[in-house]
C-alpha positions as CSV (number, residue, x, y, z in Angstrom):
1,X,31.2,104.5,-89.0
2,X,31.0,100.6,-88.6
3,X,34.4,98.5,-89.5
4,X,33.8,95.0,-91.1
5,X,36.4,93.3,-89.3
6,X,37.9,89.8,-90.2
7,X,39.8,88.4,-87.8
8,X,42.1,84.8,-88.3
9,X,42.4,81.9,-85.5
10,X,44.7,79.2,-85.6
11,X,43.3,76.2,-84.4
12,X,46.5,74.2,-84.9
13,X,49.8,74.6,-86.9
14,X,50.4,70.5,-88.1
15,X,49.0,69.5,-91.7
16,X,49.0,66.4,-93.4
17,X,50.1,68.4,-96.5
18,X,53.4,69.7,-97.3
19,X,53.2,72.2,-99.1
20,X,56.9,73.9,-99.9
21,X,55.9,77.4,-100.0
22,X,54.3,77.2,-96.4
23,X,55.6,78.8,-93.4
24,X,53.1,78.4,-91.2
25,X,53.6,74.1,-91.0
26,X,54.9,72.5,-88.1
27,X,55.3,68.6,-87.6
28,X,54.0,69.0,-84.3
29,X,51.5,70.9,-82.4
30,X,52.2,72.1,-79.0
31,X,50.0,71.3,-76.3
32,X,49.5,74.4,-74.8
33,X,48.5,75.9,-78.0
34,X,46.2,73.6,-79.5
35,X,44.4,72.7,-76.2
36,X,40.5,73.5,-76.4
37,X,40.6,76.3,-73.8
38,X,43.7,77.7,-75.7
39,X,41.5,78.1,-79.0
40,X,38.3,79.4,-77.3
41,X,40.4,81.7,-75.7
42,X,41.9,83.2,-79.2
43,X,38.1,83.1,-80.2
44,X,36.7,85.2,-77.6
45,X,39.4,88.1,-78.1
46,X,38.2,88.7,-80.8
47,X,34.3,88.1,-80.5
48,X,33.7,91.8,-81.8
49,X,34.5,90.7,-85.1
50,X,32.1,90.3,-88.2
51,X,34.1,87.3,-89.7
52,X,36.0,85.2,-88.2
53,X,38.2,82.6,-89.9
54,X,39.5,79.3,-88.6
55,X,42.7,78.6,-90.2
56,X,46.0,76.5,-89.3
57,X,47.8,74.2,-90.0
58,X,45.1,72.1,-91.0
59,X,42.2,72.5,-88.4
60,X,40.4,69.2,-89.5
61,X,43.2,67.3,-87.8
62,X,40.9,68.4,-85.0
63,X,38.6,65.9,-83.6
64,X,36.4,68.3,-81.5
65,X,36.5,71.0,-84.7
66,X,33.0,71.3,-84.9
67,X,32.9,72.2,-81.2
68,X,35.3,75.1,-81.9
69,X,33.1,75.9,-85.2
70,X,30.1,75.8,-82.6
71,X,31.3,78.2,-79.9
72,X,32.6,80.8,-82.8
73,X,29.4,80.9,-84.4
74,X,27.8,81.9,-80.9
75,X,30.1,85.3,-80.4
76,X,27.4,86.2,-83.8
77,X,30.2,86.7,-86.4
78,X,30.0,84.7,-89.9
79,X,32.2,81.5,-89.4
80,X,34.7,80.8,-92.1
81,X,36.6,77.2,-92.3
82,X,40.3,77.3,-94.2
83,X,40.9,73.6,-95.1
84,X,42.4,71.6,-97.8
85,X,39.4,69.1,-97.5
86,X,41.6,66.0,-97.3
87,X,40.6,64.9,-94.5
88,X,36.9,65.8,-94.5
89,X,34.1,63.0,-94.9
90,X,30.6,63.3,-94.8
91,X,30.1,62.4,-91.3
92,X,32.0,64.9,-90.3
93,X,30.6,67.5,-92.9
94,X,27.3,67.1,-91.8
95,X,28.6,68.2,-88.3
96,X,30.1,71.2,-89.2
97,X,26.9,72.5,-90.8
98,X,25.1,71.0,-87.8
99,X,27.7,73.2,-85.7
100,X,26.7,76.4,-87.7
101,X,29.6,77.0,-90.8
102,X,29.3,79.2,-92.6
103,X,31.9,78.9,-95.3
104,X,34.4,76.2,-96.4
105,X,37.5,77.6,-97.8
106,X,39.3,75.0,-99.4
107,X,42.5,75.4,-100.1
108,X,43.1,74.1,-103.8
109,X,46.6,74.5,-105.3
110,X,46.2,73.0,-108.7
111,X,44.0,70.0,-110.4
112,X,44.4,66.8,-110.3
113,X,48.1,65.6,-110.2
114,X,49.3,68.5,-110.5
115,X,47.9,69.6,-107.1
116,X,49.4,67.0,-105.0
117,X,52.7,67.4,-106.9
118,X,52.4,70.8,-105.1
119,X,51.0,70.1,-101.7
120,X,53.5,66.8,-101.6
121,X,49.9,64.6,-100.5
122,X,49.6,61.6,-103.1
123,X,46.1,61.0,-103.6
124,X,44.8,64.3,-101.5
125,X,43.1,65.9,-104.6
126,X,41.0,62.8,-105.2
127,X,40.5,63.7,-101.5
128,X,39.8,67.3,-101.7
129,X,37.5,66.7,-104.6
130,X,35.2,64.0,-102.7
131,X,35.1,66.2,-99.6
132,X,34.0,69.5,-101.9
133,X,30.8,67.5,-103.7
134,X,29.9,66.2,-100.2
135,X,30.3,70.2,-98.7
136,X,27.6,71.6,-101.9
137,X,25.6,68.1,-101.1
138,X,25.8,69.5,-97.3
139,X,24.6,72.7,-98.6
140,X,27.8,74.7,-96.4
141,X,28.9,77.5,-99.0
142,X,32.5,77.1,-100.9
143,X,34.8,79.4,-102.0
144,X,38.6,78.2,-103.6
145,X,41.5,79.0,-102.2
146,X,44.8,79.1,-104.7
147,X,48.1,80.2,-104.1
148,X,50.2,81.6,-106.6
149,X,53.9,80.1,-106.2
150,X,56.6,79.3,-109.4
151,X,55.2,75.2,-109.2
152,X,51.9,76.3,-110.7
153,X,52.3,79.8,-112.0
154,X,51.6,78.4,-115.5
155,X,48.1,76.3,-114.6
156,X,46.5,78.8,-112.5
157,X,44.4,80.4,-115.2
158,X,43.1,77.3,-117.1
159,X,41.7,76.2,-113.3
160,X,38.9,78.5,-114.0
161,X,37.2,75.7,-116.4
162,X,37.3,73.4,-113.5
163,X,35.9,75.1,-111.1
164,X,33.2,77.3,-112.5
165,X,31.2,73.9,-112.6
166,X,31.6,73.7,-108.4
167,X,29.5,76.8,-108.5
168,X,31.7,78.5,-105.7
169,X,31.3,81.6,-104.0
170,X,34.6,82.6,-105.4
171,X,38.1,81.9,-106.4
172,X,40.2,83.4,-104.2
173,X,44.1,83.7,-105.4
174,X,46.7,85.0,-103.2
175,X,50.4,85.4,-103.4
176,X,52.5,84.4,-100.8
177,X,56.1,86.0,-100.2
178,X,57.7,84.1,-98.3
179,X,58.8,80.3,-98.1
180,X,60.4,77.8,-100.8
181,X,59.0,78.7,-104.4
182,X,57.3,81.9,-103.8
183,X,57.0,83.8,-107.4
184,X,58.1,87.5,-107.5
185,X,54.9,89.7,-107.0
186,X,55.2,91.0,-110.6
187,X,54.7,87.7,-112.2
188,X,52.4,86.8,-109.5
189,X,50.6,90.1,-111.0
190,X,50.9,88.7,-114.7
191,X,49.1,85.0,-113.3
192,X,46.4,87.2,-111.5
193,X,45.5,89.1,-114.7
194,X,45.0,86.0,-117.0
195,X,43.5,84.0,-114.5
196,X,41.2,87.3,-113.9
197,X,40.0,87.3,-118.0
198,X,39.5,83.2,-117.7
199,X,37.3,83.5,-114.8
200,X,35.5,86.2,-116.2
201,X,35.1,83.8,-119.3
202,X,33.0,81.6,-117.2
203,X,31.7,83.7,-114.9
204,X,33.5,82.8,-112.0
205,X,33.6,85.6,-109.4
206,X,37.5,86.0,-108.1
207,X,38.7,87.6,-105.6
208,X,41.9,88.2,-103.6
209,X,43.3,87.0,-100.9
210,X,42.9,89.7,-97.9
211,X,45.9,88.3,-96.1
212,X,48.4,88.8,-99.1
213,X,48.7,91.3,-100.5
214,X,50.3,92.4,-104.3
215,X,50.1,96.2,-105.1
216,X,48.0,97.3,-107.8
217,X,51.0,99.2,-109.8
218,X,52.4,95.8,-110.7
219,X,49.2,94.9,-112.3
220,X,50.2,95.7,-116.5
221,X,46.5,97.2,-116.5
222,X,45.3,98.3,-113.3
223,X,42.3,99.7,-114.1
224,X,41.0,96.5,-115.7
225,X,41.6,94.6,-112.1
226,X,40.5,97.4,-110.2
227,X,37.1,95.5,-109.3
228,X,39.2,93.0,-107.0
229,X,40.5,95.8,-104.9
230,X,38.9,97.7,-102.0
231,X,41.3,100.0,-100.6
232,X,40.2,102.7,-98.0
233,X,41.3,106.0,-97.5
234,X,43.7,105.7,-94.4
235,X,44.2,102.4,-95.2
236,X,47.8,102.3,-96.2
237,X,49.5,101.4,-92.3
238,X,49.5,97.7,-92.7
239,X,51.9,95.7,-90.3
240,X,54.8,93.6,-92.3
241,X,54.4,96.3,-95.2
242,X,56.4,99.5,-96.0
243,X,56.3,101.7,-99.3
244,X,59.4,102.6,-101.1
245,X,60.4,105.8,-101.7
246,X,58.2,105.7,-105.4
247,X,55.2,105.8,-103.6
248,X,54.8,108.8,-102.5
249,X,53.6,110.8,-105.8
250,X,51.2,107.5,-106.2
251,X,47.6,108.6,-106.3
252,X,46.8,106.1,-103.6
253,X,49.6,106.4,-101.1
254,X,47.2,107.1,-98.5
255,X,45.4,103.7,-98.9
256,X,48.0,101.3,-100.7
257,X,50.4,99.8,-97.7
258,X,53.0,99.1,-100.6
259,X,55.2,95.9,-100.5
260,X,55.4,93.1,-98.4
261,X,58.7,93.8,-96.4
262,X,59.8,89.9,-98.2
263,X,59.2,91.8,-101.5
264,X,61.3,94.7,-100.4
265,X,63.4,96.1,-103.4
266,X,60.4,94.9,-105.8
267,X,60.4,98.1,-108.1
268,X,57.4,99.9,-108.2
269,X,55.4,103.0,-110.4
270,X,53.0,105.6,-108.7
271,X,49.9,105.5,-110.2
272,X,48.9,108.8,-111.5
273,X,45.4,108.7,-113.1
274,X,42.6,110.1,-111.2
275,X,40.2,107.5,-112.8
276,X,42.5,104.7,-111.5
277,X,42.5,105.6,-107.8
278,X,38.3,106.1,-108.2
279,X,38.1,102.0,-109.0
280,X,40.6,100.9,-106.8
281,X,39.1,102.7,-103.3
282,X,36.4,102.0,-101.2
283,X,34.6,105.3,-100.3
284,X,33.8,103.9,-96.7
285,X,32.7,100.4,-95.2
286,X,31.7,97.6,-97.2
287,X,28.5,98.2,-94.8
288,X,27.6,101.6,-96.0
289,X,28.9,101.7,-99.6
290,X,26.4,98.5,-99.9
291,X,23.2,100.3,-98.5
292,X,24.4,103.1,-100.5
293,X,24.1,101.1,-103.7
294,X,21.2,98.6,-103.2
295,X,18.7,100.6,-104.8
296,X,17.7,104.3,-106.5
297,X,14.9,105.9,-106.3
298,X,14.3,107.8,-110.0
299,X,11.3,108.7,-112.1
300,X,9.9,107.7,-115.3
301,X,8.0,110.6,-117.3
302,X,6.3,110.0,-120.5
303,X,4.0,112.7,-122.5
304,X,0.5,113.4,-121.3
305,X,1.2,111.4,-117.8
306,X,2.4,111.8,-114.6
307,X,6.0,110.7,-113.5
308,X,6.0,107.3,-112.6
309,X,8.6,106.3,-109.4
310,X,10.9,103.7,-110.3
311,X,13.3,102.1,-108.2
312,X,16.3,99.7,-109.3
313,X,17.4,97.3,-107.0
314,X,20.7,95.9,-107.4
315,X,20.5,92.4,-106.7
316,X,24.4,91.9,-106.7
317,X,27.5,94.0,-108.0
318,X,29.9,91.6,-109.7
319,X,29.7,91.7,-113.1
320,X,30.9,90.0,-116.4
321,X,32.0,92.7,-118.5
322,X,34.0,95.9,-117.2
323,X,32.6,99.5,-119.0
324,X,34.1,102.2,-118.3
325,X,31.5,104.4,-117.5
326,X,29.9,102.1,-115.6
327,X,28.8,104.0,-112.1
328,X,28.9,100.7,-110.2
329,X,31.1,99.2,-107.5
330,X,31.7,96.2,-108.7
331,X,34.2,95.0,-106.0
332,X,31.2,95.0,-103.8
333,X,29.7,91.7,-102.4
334,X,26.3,91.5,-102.4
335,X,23.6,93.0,-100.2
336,X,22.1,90.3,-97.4
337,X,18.8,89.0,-99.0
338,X,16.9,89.8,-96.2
339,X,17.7,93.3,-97.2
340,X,17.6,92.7,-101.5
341,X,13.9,91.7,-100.7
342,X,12.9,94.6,-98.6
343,X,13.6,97.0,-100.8
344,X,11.9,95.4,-104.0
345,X,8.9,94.8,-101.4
346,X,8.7,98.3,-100.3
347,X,8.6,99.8,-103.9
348,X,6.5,97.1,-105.2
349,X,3.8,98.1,-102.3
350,X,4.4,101.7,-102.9
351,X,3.0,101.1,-106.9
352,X,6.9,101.6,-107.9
353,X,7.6,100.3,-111.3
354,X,10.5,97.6,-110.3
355,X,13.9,97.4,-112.3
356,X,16.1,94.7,-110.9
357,X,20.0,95.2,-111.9
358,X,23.1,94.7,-110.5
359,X,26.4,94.3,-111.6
360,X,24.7,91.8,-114.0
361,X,21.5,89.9,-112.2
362,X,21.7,87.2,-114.3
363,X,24.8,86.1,-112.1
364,X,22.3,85.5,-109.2
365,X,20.4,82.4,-109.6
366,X,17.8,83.8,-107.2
367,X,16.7,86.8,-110.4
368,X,13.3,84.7,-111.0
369,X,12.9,84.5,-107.1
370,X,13.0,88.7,-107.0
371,X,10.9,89.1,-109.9
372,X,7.9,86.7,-108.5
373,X,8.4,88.3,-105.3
374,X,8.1,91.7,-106.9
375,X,4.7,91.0,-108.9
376,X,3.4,88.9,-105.6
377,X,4.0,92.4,-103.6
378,X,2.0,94.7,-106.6
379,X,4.3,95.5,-108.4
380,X,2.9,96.6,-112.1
381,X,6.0,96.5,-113.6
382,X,9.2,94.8,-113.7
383,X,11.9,95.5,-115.4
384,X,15.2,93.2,-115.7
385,X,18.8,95.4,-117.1
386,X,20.9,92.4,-118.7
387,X,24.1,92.4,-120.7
388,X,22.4,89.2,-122.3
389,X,25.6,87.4,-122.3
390,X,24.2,84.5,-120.0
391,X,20.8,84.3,-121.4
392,X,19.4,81.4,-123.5
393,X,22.1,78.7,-122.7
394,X,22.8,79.7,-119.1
395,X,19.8,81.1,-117.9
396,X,16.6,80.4,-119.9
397,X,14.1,83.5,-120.7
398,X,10.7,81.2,-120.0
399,X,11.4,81.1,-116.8
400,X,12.0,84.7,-116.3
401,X,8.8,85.5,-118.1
402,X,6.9,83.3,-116.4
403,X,8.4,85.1,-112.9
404,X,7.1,88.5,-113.9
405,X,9.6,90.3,-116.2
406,X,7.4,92.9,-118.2
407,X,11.5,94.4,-120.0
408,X,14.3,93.0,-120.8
409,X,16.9,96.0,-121.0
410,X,19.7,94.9,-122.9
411,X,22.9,96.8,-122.8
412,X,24.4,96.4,-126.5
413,X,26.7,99.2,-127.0
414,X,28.3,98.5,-130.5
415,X,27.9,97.1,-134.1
416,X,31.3,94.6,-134.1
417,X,32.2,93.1,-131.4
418,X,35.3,94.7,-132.1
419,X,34.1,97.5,-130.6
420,X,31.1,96.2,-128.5
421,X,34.0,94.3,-126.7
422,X,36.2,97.7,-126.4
423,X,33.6,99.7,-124.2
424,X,32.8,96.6,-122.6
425,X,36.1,95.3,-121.5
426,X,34.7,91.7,-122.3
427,X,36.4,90.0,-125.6
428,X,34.0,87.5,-126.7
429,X,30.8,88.9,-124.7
430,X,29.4,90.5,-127.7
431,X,28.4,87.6,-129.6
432,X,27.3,86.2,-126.2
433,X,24.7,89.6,-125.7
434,X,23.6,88.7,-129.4
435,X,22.3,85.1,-128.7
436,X,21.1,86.5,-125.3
437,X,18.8,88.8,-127.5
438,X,17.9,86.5,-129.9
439,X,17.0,84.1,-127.3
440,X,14.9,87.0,-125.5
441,X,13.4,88.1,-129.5
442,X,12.1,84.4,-129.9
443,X,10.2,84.2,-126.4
444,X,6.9,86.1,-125.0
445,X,9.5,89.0,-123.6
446,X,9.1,92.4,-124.3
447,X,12.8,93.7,-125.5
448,X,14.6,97.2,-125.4
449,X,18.0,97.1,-126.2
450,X,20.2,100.5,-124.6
451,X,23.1,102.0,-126.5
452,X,25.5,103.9,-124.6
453,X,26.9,106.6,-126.2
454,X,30.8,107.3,-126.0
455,X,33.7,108.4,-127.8
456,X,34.8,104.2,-128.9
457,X,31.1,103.1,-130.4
458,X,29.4,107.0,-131.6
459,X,30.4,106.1,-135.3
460,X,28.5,103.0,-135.0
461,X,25.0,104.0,-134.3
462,X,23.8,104.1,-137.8
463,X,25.2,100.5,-138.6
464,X,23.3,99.8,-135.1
465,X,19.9,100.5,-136.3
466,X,20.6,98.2,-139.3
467,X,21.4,95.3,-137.4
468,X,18.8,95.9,-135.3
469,X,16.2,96.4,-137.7
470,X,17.4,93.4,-139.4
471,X,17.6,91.0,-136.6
472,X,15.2,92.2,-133.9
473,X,12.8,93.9,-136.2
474,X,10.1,96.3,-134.0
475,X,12.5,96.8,-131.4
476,X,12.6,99.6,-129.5
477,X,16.4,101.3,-129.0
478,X,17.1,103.5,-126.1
479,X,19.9,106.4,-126.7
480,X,21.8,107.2,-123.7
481,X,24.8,109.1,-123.3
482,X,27.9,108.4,-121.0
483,X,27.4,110.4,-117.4
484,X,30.1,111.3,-115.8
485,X,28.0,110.9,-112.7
486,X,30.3,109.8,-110.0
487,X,33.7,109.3,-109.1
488,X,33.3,106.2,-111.0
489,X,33.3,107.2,-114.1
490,X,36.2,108.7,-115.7
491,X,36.0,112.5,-116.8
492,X,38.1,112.0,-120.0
493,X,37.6,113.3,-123.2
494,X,39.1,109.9,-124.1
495,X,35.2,108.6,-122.8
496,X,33.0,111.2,-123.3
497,X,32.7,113.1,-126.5
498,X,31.8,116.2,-127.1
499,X,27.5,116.3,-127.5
500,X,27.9,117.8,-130.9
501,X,30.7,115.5,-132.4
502,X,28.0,112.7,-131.3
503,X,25.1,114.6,-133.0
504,X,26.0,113.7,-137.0
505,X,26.0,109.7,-136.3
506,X,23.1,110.3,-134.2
507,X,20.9,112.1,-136.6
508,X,21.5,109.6,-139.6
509,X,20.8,106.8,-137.1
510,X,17.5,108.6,-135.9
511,X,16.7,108.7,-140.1
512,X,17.3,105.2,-140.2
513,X,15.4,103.9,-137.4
514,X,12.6,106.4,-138.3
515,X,12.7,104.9,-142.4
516,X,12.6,101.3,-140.8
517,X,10.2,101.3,-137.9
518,X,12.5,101.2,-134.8
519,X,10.7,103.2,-132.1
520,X,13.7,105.1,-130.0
521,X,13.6,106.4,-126.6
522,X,15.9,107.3,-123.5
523,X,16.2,111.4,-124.3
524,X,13.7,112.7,-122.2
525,X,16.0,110.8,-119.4
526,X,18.7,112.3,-117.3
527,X,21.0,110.0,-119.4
528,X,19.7,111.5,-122.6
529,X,21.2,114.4,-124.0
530,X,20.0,118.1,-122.9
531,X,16.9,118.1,-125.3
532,X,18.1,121.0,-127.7
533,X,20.3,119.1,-128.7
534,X,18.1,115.9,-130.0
535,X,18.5,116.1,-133.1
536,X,15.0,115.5,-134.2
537,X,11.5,117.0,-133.7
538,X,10.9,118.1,-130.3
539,X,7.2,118.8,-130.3
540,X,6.3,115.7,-128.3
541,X,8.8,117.1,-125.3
542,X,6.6,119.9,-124.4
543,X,3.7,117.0,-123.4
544,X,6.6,115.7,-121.2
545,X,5.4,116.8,-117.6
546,X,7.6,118.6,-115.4
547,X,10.0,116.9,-113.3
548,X,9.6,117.4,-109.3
549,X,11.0,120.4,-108.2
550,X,15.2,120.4,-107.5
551,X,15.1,116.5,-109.0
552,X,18.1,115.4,-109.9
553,X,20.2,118.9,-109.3
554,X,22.7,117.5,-107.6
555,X,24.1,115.6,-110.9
556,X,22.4,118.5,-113.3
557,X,22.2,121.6,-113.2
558,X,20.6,124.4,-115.7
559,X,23.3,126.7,-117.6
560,X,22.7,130.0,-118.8
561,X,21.4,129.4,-122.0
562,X,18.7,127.2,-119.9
563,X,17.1,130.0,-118.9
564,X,15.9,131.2,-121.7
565,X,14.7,127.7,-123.2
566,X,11.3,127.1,-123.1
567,X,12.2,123.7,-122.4
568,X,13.5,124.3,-119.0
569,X,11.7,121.6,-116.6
570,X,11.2,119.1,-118.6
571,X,15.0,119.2,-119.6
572,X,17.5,118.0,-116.8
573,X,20.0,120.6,-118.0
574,X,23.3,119.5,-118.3
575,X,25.6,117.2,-116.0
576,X,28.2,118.7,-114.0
577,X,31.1,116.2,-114.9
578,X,30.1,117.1,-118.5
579,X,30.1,121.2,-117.6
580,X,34.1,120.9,-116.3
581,X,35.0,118.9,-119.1
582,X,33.3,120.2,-122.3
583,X,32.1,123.7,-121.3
584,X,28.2,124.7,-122.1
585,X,28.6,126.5,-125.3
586,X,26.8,123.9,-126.8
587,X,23.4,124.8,-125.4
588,X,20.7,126.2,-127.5
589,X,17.8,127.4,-126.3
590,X,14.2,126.3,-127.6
591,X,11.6,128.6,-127.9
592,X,7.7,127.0,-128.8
């Protein structure tokens, strides 16, 4: 099994900032350390890594920095540059890229004077800020770097404004333990959380720092920052950590390395729910969970043709909004394009029908790129899943027309935002999605909007089909119900109701949309309900055709009353998640 491995170099330890909370500063360099040979040494011992970062000190007080950035990027790995920028101009910019960077990391306490109150450099944001336009002008990728200390605790989260128009990679926000000013890790927690829900606001992927690290019991709500973690199995023997006795009944002790041993004494709580440790871990490498995930292979089946192959391709992970039965990792970074736009060319040859996703695609600013390529490979059919949230303002629709997109999916999963942003985890997004569809309602694009089914939004269903009726007349509603498909999901009856208690709001809403021309769909899916229990006529299910033989049994299965449906084959049966939680006495066999 492959490791992605990230290994740090100091180039120097001397900085032209000042920084209190820094324990890594010294006025003077040694020779010895800093000479050339000295840092290409460091470099090569550890040439097996995927990432390597060049840190300090401040490296640019290097003349020959681009050399070192040049002999880094030939051991193959991905070159990463930790600067605050000061010092940067564009002459020497352009040769870093020329060199080969790959990332600039710059370091970014605060904004504006409140920055270089905290770095103790008058003048070094106006510095930092020139240097970051002339890095995007460069075209060298950026991410943010922010420490979380007691001098800026209280501005971290409204730094998400200013920075979501930089268009970084990703604000990265660590907590550092030790030094003048550090901030206990559970208030460090509290900053992360609200500076988490700001960036999410603006759709600015954060991330944390891998070199700090704050434990995710100190988090109030740890399953609602569980995307920023990635902890493996085996993982929890980390050098300068130790875990207090309270650890050990955590769910995660064996991939949590606990405290810092500066934050010894911090009090901590095990975490005990199952659902909690599934969000938080990494199932193996970054590597493999992301070829895993890039794409599925499904079918589509509709009555009196064949099954049509469909393949979704997630184009990226992160998302906006947080659902709890969402079956994605999150956490993950996206897949190389190379490999994005091999699998969408190999379905779209194959006669595939195309469904790009993510996370939420509309985050990539390369979605209209896929699509064209997509319909320039064959493909028929193109379908794009969307919360909506970015469309219209953000991301026009003509464009994405124009590029191929046959559907818009749109995930709208309540009546009120009230509860729309309750199963989402997104306040505010709902009224976002809505615009998103009206914007999508009043172009050329085909629109199906996708209800999820769970125990928060099944009493809104009927007030659904008004709205939509109202709003988005004609438009067709899939009905899905929440899977308990992988570890992902949480198997709660807090999540997922009982099919029957479902069935009442269901039926009225099937009334409606029938009384006000709303075609429906989604039941003859594997993320419909068994189909004796739609609770409408089920002639048209016996001109389904058969799915492929042993398709999809590893997620369903067929119960006993299954075999004695005459249904059996072009049903999916019943989930196992649902099986262990809710039992299959609901089943009801159909006879013709």
């Amino acid at each position: 099994m492959s490791v992605h491995r990230t290994e740090r170099v100091f180039t120097n330890l001397s900085c032209n900032q000042n920084c209190a909370f820094c324990d890594t500063r010294r006025p003077n360099d040694e020779r010895a350390f800093v000479a050339l040979p000295a840092v290409l040494t460091r470099i090569d011992a550890v040439a097996e890594a995927k990432t390597i970062v060049l840190t300090g000190g401040e490296p640019a007080r290097r003349k020959d920095l681009p050399a070192v950035v040049r002999h880094t990027k030939q051991t193959g790995a991905t070159v990463v540059l930790e600067t605050n920028g000061a010092l940067l101009d564009d002459a020497r910019i352009a040769a870093l890229a020329e060199a080969g960077l790959d990332e600039a990391r710059v370091h970014l306490p605060g904004w504006g004077d409140e920055c270089d109150s905290v770095t103790r450099d008058p003048g070094g944001f106006d510095a930092t800020r020139t240097a970051i336009d002339a890095l995007r002008t460069e075209g060298i990728p950026l991410s943010i770097a922010t420490p979380i200390v007691a001098a800026n605790a209280d501005a971290v989260p409204a730094m998400a404004e200013h920075l979501a128009p930089l268009q970084p990679i990703a604000w990265i926000l660590g907590a550092p333990n030790e030094g003048e000013g550090v901030l206990p890790l559970p208030e460090a927690a509290r900053v992360i959380e609200r500076a988490e829900a700001a960036a999410r606001r603006v759709d600015l992927t954060l991330r944390l720092a891998p070199h700090t690290h704050v434990p995710p019991c100190l988090f109030e709500h740890p399953a609602r920052v569980a995307h920023l973690f990635s902890l493996t199995p085996g993982g929890a023997d980390r050098p300068g950590h130790a875990r207090p006795t309270e650890c050990s009944g955590c769910a995660i002790a064996d991939r949590c390395p606990g405290l810092p041993d500066a934050a010894a004494g911090t009090p901590v709580r095990p975490l005990a729910e199952d659902r909690v440790r599934r969000r938080l871990s990494l199932i193996s490498t970054v590597e493999d969970q992301i070829a895993r995930e890039l794409y599925q292979d499904e079918i589509t089946r509709r009555p009196g043709l064949p099954p049509q192959p469909v393949r979704t391709v997630r184009i990226g992970f992160r998302c906006n909004q947080a659902c709890d039965f969402c079956f994605v990792s999150t956490h993950l970074p996206a897949a190389e394009r190379a490999d994005v736009e091999a699998a969408i060319t190999e379905a779209a040859r194959e006669g595939a029908h195309l469904v790009i996703s993510g996370g939420e695609p509309t985050l990539d600013p390369s979605v209209a790129e896929y699509v064209a390529l997509a319909k320039r490979e064959g493909a028929t059919f193109v379908e794009l899943q969307t919360n909506a949230t970015r469309l219209g303002a953000k991301v026009p629709v003509a464009p994405l027309v124009d590029a191929g997109v046959d559907l818009f999916f749109v995930s709208l999963h309540g009546a009120s935002a009230e509860v729309s942003d309750t199963v989402t985890g997104a306040p505010g997004t709902h009224v976002k999605t809505l615009a998103g569809i009206d914007a999508i309602h009043a172009s050329e694009g085909a629109l199906r909007l996708n209800f999820v089914f769970c125990e928060t939004n099944r009493h809104e269903f009927p007030r659904y089909i008004d709205i939509v009726a109202e709003r988005w007349p004609g438009t067709n509603v899939s009905v899905s119900f929440v899977a308990p498909s992988t570890d992902m999901v949480p198997r709660t009856a807090a999540l997922i109701p009982r099919y029957t208690d479902v069935v009442p709001a269901l039926a009225e809403g099937i009334r409606r949309a029938h009384a006000k021309g709303l075609p429906l769909s989604g039941f003859d899916s594997m993320c419909g309900l068994p189909l004796c229990l739609v609770p409408d006529d089920l002639g048209e299910f016996f001109e389904l055709p058969e799915a492929p033989e042993g398709y999809g049994r590893g997620e369903t299965f067929y119960a006993e009353p299954c075999q004695r449906c005459d249904l059996a084959g072009r049903c999916f049966g019943l989930r196992q998640g649902y099986a262990v939680l809710h039992g299959t006495d609901e089943l009801k066999p159909v006879r013709a």
